[in-house]
DOLORO-674091 format. One line per 4 residues: number of its first residue (from 1); their letters; for each residue x negated, y negated, z negated of N, C-alpha, C. Coordinates in Angstrom, 2 decimals. Each point is the difference from the previous one (the first is absolute). Example, Ala and Ser with C-alpha at 12.3 -4.5 7.8 and 13.67 -1.06 7.14 Angstrom:
! residues 2
1> AS> -13.19:5.69:-7.80:0.89:-1.19:0.00:-0.90:-1.20:0.00  0.35:-1.05:0.72:-0.82:-1.19:-0.06:0.77:-1.09:-0.73
***
This chain:
! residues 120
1> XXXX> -29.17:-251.27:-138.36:-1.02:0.97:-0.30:-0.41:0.71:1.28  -1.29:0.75:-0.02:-0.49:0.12:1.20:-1.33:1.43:-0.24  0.65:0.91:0.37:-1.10:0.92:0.27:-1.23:0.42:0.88  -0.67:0.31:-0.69:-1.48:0.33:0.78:-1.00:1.10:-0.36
5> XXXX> -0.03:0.63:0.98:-0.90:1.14:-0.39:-1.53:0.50:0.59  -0.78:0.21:-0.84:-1.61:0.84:0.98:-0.22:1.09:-0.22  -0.37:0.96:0.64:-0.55:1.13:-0.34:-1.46:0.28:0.30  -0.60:0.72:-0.70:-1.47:0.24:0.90:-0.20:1.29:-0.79
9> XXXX> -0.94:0.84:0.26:-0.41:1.47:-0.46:-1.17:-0.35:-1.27  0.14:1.31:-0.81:-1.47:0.16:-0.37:-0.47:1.33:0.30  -1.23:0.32:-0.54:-0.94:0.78:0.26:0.80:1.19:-0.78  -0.12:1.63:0.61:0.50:1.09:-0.27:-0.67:0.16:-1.68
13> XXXX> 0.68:0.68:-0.77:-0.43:0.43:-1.56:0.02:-1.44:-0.52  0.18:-1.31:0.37:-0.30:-0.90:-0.91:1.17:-0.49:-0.56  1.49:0.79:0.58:1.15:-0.43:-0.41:0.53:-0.55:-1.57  -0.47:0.99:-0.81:0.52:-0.20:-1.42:-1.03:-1.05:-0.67
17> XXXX> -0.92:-0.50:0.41:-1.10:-1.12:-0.28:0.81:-1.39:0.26  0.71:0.09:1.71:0.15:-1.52:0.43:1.44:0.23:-0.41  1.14:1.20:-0.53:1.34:-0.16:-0.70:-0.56:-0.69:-1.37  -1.05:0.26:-0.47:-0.25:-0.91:-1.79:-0.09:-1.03:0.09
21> XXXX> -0.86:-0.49:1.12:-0.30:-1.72:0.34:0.75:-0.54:0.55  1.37:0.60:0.73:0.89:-1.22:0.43:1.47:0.28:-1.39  -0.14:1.11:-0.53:1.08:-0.13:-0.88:-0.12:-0.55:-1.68  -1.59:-0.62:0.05:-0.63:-0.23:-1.21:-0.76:-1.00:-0.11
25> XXXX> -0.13:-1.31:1.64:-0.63:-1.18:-0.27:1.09:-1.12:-0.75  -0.59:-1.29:-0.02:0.93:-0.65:-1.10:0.63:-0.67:0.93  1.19:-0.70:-0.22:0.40:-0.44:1.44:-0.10:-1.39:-0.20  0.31:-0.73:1.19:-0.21:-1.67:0.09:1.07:-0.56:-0.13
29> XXXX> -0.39:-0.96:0.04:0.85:-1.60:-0.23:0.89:0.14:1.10  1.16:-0.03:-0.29:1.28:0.69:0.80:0.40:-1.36:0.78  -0.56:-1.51:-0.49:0.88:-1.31:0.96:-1.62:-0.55:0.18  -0.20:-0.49:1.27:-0.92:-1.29:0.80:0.73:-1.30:-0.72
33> XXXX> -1.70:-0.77:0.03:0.47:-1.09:-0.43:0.95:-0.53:0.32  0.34:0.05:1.35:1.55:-0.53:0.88:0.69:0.52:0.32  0.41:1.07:-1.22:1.65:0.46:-0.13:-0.02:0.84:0.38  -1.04:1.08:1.20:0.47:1.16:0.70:-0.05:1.16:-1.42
37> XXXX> 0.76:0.52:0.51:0.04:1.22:-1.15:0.10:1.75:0.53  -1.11:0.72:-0.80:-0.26:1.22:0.44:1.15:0.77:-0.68  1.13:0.48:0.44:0.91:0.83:-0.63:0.13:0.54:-0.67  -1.37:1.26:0.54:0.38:1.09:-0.64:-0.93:0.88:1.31
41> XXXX> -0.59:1.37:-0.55:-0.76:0.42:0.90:0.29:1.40:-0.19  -0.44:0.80:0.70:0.47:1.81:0.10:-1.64:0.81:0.69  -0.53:0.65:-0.81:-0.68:0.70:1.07:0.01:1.82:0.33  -0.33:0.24:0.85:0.28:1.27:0.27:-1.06:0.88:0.78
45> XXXX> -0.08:1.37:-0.54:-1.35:0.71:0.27:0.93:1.45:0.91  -0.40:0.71:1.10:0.06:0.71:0.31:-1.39:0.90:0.94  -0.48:1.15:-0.22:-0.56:0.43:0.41:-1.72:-0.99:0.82  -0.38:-1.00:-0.79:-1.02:-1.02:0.37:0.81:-1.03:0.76
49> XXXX> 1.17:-0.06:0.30:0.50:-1.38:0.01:0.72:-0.80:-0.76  -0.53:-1.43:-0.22:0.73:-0.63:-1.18:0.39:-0.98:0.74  1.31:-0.36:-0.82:0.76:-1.09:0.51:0.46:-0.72:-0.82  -0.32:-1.47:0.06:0.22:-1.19:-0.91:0.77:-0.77:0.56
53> XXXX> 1.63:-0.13:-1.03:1.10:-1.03:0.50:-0.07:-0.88:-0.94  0.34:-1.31:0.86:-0.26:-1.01:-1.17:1.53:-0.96:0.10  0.91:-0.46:-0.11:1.23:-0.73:0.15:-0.31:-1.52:-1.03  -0.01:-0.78:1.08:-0.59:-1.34:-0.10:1.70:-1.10:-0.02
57> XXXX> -0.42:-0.99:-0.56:0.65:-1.52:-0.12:-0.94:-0.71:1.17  0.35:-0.60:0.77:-1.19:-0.61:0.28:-0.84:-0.18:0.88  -0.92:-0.84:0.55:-0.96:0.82:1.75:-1.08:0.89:-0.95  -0.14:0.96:1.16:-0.55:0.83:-0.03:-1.40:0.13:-0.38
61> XXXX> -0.84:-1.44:1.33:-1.18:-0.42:-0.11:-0.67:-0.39:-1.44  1.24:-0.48:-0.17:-0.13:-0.97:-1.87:-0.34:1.48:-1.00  1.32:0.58:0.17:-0.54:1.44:-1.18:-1.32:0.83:-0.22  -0.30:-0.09:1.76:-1.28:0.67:0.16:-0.97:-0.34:-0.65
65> XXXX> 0.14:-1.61:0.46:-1.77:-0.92:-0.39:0.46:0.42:-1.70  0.79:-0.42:-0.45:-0.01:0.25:-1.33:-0.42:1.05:-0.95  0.62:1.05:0.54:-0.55:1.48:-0.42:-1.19:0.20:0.40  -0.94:-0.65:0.63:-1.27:0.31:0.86:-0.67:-0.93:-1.29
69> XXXX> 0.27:-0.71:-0.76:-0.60:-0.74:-0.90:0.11:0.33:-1.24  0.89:1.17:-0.49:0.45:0.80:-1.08:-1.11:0.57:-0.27  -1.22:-0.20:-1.64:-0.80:1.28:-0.11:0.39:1.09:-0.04  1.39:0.48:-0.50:0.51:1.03:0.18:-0.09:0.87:1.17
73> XXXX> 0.53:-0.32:0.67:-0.09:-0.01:1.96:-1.21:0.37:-0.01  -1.00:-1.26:0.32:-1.21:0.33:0.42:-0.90:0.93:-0.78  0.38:0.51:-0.90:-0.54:1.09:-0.94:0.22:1.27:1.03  1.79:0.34:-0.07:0.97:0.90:0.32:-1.14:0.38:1.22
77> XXXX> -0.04:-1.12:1.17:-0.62:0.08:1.44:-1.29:0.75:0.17  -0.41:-0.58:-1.03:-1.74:0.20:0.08:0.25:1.65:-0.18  0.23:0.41:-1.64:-0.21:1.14:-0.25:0.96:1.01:1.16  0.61:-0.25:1.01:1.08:0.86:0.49:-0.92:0.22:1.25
81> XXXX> -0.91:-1.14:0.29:-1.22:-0.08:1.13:-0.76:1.56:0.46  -0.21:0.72:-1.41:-0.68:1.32:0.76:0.64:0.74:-0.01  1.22:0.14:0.27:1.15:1.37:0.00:0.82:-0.47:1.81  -0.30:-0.91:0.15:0.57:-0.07:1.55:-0.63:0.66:0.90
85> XXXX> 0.78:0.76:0.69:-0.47:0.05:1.71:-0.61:-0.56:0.46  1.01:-1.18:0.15:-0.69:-1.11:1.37:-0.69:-1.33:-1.12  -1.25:0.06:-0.31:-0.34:-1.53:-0.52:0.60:-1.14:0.64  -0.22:-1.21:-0.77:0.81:-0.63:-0.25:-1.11:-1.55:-0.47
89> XXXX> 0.28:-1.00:0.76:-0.92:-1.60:-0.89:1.06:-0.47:-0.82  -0.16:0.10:-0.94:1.28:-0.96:-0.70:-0.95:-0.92:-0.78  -1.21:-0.47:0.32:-0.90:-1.11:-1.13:0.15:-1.19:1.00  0.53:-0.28:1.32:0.56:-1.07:0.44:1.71:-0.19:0.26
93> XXXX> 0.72:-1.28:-0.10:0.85:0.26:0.64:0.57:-0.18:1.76  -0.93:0.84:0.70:-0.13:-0.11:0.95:0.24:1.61:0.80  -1.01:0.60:-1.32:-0.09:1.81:0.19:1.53:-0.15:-0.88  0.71:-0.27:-1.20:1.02:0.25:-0.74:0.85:0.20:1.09
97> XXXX> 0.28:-1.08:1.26:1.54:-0.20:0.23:-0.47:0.80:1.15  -1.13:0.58:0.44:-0.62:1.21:1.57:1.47:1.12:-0.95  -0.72:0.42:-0.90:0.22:1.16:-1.20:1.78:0.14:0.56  0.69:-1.31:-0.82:1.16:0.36:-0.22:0.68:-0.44:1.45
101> XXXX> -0.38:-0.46:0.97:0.59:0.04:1.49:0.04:0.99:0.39  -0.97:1.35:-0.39:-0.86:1.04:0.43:1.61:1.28:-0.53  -0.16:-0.50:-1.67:0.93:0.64:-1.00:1.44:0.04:-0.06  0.15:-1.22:0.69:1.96:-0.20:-0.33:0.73:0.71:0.61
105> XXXX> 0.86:0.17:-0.31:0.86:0.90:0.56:1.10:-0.99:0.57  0.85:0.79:1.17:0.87:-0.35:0.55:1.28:0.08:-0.43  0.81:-1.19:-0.49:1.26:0.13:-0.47:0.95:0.50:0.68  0.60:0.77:-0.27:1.07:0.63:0.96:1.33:-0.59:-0.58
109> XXXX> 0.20:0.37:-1.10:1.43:-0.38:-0.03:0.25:-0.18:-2.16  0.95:-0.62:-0.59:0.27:-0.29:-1.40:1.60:0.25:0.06  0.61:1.29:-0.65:0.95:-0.25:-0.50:0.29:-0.01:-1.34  1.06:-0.84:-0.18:0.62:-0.30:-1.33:1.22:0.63:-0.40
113> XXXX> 0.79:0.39:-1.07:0.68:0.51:-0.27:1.05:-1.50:-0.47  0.84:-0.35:0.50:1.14:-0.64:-0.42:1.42:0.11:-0.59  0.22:-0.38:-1.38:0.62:1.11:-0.93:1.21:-1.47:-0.37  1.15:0.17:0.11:0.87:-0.75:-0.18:0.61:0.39:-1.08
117> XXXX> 0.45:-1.36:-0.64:0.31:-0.09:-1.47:1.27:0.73:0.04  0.34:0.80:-1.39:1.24:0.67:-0.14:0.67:-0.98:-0.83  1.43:-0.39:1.02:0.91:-0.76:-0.93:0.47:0.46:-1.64  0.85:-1.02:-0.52:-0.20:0.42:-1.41:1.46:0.23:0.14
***
């Protein structure tokens, strides 16, 4: 499993608008035709910055194109389009992967908690 995260801003006062639309679109098809699988996703709003974690099975490239083909997604995208800061092309995938090169965040570090079985 494999984490990944973007953040990008929205526009001041539009906070409780773009918290309804990312905590209330429908979500997608969680496996690519070839097995990659979207985990499980987290997003998070602070003061006009939001941050979307996504923990993947899988390459990365694969999850993307996939979710980029989700009407869900491309619903989510469109309508989230006038609450950003910084616009954004996401009607090619050319502007999509500018976006999230632009968006990702830098992994720093994953810890796990490792919990050993209590003998019987």
């Amino acid at each position: 499993m494999e984490r990944y995260a973007i953040s990008f801003q929205v526009k001041p006062g539009t906070e409780a608008v773009v918290r309804d639309l990312l905590a209330n679109y429908s979500p997608p098809e969680w496996t690519t035709p070839d097995g990659a699988r979207l985990l499980g996703t987290s997003i998070f709003m602070k003061d006009g910055l939001v941050v979307r974690m996504m923990e993947i099975d899988g390459s990365l490239p694969r999850i993307m194109t996939h979710l980029a083909r989700q009407p869900a997604i491309q619903e989510l995208e469109r309508r989230l389009d006038e609450f950003l800061v910084e616009p954004r092309d996401m009607s090619s995938p050319a502007g999509a992967r500018a976006f999230f090169q632009k968006a990702m965040m830098e992994h720093v570090t994953t810890r796990v908690a490792v919990f050993e079985e209590q003998g019987a």
